[in-house]
Backbone atoms as SQL, in Angstrom:
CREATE TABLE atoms (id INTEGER PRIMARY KEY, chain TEXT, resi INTEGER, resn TEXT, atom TEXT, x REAL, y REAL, z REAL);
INSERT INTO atoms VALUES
  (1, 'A', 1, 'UNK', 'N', -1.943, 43.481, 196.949),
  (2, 'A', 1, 'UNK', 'CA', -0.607, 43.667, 196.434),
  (3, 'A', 1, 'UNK', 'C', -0.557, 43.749, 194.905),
  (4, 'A', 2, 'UNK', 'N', -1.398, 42.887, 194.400),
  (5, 'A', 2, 'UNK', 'CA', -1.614, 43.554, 192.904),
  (6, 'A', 2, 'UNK', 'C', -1.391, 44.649, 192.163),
  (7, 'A', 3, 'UNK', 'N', -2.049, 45.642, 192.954),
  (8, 'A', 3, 'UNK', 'CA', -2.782, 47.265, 192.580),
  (9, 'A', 3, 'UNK', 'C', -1.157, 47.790, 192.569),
  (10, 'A', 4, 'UNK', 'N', 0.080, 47.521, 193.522),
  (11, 'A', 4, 'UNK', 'CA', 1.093, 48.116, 193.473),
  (12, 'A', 4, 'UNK', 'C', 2.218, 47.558, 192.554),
  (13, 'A', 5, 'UNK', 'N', 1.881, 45.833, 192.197),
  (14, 'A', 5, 'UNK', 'CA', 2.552, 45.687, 191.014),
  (15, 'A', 5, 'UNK', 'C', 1.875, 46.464, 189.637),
  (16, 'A', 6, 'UNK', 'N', 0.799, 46.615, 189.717),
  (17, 'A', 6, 'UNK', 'CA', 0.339, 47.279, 188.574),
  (18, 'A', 6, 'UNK', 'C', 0.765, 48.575, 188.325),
  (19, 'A', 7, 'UNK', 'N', 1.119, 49.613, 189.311),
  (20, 'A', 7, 'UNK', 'CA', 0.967, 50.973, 189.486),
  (21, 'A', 7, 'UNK', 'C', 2.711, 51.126, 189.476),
  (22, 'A', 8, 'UNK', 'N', 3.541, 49.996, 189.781),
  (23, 'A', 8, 'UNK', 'CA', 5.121, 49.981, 189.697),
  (24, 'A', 8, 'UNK', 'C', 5.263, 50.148, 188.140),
  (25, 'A', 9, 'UNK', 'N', 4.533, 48.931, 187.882),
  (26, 'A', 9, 'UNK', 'CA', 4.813, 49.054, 185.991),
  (27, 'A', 9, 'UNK', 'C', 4.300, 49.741, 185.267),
  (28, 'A', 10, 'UNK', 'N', 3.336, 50.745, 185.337),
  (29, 'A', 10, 'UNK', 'CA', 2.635, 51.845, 184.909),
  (30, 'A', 10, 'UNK', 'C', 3.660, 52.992, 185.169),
  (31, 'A', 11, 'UNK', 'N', 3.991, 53.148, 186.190),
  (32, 'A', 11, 'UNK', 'CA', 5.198, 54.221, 186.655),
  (33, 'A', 11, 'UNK', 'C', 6.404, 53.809, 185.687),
  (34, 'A', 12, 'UNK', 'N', 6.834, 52.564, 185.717),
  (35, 'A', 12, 'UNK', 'CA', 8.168, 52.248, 184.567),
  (36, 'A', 12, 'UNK', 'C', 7.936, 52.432, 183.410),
  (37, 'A', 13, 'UNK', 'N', 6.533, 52.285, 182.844),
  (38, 'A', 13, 'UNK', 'CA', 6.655, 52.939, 181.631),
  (39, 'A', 13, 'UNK', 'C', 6.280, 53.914, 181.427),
  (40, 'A', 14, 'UNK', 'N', 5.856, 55.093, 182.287),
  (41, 'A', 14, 'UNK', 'CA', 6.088, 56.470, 182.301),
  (42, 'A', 14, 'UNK', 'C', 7.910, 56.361, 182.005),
  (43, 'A', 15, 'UNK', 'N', 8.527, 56.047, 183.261),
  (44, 'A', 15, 'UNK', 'CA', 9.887, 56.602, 183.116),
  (45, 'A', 15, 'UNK', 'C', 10.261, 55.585, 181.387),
  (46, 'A', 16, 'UNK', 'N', 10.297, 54.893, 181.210),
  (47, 'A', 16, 'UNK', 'CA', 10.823, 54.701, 180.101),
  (48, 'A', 16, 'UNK', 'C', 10.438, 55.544, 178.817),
  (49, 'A', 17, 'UNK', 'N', 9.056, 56.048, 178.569),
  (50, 'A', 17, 'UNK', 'CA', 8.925, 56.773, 177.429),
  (51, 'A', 17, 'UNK', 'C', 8.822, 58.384, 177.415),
  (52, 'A', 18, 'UNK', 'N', 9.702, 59.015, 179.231),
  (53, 'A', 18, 'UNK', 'CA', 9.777, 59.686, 179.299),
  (54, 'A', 18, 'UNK', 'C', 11.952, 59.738, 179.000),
  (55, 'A', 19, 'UNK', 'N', 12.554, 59.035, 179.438),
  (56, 'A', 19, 'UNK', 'CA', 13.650, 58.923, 179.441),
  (57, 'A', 19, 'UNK', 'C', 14.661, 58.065, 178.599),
  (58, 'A', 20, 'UNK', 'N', 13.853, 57.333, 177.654),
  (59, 'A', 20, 'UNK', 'CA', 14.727, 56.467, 176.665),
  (60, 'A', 20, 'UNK', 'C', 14.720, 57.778, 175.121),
  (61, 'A', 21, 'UNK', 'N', 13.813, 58.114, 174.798),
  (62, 'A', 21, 'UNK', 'CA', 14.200, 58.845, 173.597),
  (63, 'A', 21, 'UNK', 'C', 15.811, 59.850, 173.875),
  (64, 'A', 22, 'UNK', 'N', 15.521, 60.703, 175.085),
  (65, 'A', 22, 'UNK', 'CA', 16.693, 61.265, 175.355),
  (66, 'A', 22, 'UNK', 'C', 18.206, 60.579, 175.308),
  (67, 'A', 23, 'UNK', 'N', 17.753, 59.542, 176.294),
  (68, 'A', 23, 'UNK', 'CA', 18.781, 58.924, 176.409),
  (69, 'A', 23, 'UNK', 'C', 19.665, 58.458, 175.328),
  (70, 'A', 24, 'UNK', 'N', 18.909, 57.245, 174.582),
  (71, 'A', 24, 'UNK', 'CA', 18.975, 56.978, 172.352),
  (72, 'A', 24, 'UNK', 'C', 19.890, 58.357, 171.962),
  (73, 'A', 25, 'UNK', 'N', 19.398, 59.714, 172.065),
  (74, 'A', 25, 'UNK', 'CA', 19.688, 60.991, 171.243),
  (75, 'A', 25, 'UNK', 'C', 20.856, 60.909, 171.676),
  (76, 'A', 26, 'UNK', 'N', 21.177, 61.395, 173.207),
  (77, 'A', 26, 'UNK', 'CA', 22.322, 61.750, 173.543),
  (78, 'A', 26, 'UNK', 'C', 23.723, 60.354, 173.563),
  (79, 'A', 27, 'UNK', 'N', 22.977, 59.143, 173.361),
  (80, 'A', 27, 'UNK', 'CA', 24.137, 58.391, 173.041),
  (81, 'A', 27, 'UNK', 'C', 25.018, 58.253, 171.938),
  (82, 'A', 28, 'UNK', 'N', 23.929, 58.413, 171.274),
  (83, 'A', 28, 'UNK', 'CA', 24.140, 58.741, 169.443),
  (84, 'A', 28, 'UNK', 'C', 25.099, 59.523, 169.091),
  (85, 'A', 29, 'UNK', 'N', 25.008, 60.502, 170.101),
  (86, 'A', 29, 'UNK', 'CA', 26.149, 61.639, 169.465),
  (87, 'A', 29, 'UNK', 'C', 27.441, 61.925, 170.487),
  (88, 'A', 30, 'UNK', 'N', 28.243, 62.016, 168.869),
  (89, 'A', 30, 'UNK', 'CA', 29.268, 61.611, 170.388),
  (90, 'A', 30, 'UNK', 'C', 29.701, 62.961, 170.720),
  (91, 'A', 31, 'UNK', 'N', 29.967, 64.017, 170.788),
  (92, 'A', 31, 'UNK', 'CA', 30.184, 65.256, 171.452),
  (93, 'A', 31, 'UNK', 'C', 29.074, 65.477, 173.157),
  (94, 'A', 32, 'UNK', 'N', 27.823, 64.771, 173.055),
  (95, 'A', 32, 'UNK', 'CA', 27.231, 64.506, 174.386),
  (96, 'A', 32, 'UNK', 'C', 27.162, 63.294, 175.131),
  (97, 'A', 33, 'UNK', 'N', 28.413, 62.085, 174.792),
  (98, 'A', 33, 'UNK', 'CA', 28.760, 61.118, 175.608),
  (99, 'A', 33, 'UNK', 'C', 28.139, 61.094, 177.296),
  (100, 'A', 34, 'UNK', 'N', 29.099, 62.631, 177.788),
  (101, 'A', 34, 'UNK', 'CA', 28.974, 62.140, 179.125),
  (102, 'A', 34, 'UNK', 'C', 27.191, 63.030, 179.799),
  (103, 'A', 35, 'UNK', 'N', 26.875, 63.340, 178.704),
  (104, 'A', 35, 'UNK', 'CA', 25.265, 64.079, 179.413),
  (105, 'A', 35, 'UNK', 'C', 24.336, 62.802, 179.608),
  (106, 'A', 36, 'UNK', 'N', 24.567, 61.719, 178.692),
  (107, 'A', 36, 'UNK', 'CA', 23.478, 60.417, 178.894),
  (108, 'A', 36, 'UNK', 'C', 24.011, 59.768, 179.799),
  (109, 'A', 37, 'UNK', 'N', 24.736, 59.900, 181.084),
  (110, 'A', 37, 'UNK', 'CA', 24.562, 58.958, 181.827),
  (111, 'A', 37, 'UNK', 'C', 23.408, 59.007, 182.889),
  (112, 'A', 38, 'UNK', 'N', 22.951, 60.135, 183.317),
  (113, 'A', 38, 'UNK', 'CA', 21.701, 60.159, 183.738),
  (114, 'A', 38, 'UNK', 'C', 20.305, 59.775, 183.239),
  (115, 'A', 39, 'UNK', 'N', 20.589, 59.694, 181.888),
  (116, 'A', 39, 'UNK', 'CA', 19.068, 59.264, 181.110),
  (117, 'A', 39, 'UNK', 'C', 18.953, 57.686, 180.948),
  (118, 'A', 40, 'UNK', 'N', 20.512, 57.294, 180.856),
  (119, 'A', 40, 'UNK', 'CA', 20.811, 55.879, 181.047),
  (120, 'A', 40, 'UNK', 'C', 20.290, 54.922, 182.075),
  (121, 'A', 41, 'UNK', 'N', 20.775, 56.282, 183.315),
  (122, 'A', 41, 'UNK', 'CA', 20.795, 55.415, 184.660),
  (123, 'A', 41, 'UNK', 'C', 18.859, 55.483, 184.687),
  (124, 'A', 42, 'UNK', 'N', 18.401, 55.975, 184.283),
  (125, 'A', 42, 'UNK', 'CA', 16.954, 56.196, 184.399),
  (126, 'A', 42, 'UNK', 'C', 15.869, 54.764, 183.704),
  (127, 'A', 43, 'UNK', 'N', 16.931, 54.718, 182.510),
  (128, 'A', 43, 'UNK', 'CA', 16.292, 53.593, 181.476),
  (129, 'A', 43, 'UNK', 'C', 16.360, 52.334, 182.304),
  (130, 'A', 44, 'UNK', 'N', 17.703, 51.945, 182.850),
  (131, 'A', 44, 'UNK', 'CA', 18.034, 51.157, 183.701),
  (132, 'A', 44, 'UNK', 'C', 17.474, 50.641, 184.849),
  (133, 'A', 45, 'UNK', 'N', 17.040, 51.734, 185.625),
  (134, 'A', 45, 'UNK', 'CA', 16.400, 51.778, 186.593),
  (135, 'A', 45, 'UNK', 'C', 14.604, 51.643, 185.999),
  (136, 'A', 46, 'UNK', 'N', 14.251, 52.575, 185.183),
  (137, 'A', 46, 'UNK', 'CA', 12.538, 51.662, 184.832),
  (138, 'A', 46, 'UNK', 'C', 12.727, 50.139, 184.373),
  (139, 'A', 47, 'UNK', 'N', 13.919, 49.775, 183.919),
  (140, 'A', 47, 'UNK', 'CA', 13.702, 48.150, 183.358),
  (141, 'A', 47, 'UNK', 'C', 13.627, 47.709, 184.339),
  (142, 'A', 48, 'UNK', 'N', 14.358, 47.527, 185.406),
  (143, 'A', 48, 'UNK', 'CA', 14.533, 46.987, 186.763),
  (144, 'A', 48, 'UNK', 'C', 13.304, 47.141, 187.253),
  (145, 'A', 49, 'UNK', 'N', 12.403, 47.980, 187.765),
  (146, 'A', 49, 'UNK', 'CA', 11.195, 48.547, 188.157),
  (147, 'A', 49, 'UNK', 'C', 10.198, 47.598, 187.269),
  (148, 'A', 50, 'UNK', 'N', 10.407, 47.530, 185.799),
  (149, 'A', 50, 'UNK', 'CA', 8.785, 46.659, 185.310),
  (150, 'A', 50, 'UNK', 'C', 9.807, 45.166, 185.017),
  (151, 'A', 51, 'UNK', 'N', 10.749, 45.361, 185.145),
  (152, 'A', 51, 'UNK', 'CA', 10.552, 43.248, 185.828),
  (153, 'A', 51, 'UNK', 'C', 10.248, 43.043, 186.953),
  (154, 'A', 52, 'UNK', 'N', 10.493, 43.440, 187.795),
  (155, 'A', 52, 'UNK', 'CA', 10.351, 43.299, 189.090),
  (156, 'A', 52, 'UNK', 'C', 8.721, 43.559, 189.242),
  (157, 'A', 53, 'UNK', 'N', 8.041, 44.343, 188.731),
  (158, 'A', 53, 'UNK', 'CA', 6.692, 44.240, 188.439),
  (159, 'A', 53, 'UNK', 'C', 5.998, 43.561, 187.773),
  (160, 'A', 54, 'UNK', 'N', 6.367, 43.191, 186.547),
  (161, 'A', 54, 'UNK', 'CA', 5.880, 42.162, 185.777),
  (162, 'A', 54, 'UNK', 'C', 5.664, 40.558, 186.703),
  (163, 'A', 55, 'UNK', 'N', 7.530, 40.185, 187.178),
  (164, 'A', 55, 'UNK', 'CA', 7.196, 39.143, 188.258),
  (165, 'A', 55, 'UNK', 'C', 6.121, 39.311, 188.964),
  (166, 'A', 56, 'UNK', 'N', 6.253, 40.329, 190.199),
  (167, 'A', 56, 'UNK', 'CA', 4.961, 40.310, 191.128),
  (168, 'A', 56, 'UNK', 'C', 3.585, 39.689, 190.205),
  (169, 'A', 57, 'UNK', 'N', 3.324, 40.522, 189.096),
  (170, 'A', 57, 'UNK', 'CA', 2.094, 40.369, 188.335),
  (171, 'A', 57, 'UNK', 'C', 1.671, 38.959, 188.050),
  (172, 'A', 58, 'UNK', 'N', 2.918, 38.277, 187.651),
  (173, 'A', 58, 'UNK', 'CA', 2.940, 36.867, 187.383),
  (174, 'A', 58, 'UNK', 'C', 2.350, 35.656, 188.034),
  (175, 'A', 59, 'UNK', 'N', 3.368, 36.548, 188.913),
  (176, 'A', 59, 'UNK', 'CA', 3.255, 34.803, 190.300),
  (177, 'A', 59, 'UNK', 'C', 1.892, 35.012, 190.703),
  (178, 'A', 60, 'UNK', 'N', 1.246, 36.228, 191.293),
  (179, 'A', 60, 'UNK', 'CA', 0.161, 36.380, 191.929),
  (180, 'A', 60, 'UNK', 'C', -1.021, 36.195, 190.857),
  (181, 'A', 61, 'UNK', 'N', -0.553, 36.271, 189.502),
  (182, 'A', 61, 'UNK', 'CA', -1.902, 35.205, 188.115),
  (183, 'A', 61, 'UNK', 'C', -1.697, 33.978, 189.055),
  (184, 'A', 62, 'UNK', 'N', -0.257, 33.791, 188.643),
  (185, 'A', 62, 'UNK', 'CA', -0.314, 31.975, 188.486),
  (186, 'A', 62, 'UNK', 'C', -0.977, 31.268, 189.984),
  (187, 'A', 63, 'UNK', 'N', -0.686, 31.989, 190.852),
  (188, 'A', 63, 'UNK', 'CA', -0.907, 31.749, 192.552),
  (189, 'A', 63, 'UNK', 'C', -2.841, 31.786, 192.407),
  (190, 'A', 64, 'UNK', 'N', -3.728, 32.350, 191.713),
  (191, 'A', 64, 'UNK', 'CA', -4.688, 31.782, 191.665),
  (192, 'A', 64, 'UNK', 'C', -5.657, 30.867, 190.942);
């Protein structure tokens, strides 16, 4: 179970340093308000993805 907490949080930070610069740009400006809610929901969703991975990673250190 390791290998898939590892490969969750490897995947989240794909999506994060594929989807936070956009996201940053298009919040910034306000004439493209409503285009970042998809890049948002993305950022959101990799944070969720590498805690939830990070935990796994954790417990299963501390568990040996």
């Amino acid at each position: 179970m390791p290998t898939f907490h590892v490969l969750a949080a490897l995947f989240a930070v794909y999506m994060l340093v594929r989807h936070l610069p956009r996201a940053v740009r298009l919040a910034r400006s306000p004439e493209h308000r409503g285009g970042a809610v998809v890049p948002l929901a993305n950022v959101v969703l990799a944070v969720a993805i590498l805690a939830a991975a990070v935990k796994g990673i954790v417990s299963v250190l501390m568990s040996r």
